[in-house]
Phi, psi and omega in degrees: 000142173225138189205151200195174128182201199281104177260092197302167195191194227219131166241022178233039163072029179269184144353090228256341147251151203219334164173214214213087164267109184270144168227121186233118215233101165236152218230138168278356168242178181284150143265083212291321224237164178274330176295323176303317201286328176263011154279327165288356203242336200211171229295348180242185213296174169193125188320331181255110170346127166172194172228170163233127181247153040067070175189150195284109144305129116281156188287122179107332177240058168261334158311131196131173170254166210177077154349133203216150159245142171245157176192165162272142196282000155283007188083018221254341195205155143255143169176156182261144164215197148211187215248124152281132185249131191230339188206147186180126161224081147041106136272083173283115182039346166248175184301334170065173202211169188169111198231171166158196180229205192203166174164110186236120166222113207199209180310294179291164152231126170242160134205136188189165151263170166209129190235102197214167161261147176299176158264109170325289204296337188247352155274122183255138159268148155245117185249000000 
């Protein structure tokens, strides 16, 4: 698993975070090189078989189910579901935790857990 997304942020000396549009992106091979890994990760297709989820954090209430869109990193499928968040700690400059299950049950069935660290490199600050 690989996980990473955007944390919008405050440029008028507010809040300096408001939550997580989280992207979680798992694959049946290693993703060695980064260019590959942000081809699996963003709009376009990718050679290793996997899937990618989706989904809004808000700040204080990431703990929880959470509506998700899912797809195949070939584009081949799409469908909603959602995300249980069971564990989470903020990747603000350090690697951060994010622990929970999935569950799609539509043209596809997903179901799994997942207990991982972000990927530094798949995190955007926005200010």
């Amino acid at each position: 698993m690989y996980a990473g997304g955007l944390i919008p942020g405050s440029a008028d000396g507010g809040t300096p975070y408001s939550g997580l549009d989280m992207r979680l992106l798992f694959t049946n091979t290693a993703l060695t090189q980064l260019s590959d890994l942000y081809g699996c990760y963003g709009a376009m297709d990718c050679e290793s078989g996997g899937f990618l989820v989706e989904a809004s954090l808000e700040e204080g209430t990431e703990l929880g189910v959470h509506a998700a869109m899912f797809r195949s990193t070939t584009n081949a499928w799409s469908a909603t579901g959602t995300i249980n968040i069971t564990a989470y700690d903020m990747p603000t400059g350090y690697l951060g935790h994010l622990a929970g299950s999935l569950a799609v049950s539509s043209s596809v069935r997903i179901e799994g857990t997942f207990d991982h660290s972000f990927c530094l490199d798949l995190i955007t600050l926005t200010l």
